[in-house]
Structures are given as C-alpha cells and as structure tokens.
N, C-alpha and C positions, 0 to 999 in steps of 0.2 A: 504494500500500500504506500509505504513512505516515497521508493521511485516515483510511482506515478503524480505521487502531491508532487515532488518535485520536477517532474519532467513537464507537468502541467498537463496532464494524460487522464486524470481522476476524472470522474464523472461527479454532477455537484453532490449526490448522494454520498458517495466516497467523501468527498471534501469533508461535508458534515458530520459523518460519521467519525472523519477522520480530527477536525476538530473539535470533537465534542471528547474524545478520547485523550487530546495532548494538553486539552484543557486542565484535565484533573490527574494527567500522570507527566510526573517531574521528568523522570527518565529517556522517554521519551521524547517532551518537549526537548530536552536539552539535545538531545538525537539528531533530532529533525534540524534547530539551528545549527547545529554543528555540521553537518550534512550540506545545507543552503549556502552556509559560510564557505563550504570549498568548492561547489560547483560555484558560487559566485566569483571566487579567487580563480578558479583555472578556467572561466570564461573570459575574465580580464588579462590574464595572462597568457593566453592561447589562444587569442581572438586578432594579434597580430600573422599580418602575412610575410611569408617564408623571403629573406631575401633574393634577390633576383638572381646574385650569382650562384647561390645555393640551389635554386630553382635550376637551374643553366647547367649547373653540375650534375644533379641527380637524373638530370632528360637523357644528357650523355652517356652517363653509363647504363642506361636502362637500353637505351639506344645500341648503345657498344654488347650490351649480353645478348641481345635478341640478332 
C-alpha cells in the first residue's frame, strides 16, 4: 500500500484507508515520511541530464559492441 501512496497509484479509497491508518500508528507515519523524504531526495538528485560527453561516450561503445 505505502508504494502506491507514494507513486501516487492508490485509489482515493486506499488513500483513506491509508490515512486513516498512519493517522493513529506512529511507526508507520514515521515510515511513510521517511520513504517520501528519499524519493523526494533522488528525484532532485537524479532529475539532472547525463552530460553530453558522457552521452557521446556511452553511444560509442554501444555502437562499437554491436
């Protein structure tokens, strides 16, 4: 269930379900933010594109094995 809250995937029934659950259990709650915290962290972090010569390099040897 937690994937889907966070992928944004749940259906509103799930939602509510799912918050009516983290409302009253700490461990969870804590879960959940700590969960959001790192997909928000490696979406800012890995939301940059590949530099161009990096790009350039990786074509080449793709290129060269095939």
């Amino acid at each position: 269930m937690l994937q889907l809250i966070l992928d944004g995937e749940a259906t509103p029934e799930q939602k509510a379900n799912f918050k009516s659950h983290v409302d009253e259990c700490m461990p969870c709650f804590q879960h959940y933010h700590f969960d959001q915290a790192i997909k928000e962290l490696l979406k800012v972090k890995c939301s940059h594109e590949a530099p161009t010569d990096l790009i350039a390099s990786i074509k080449s040897k793709i290129s060269a094995a095939e």
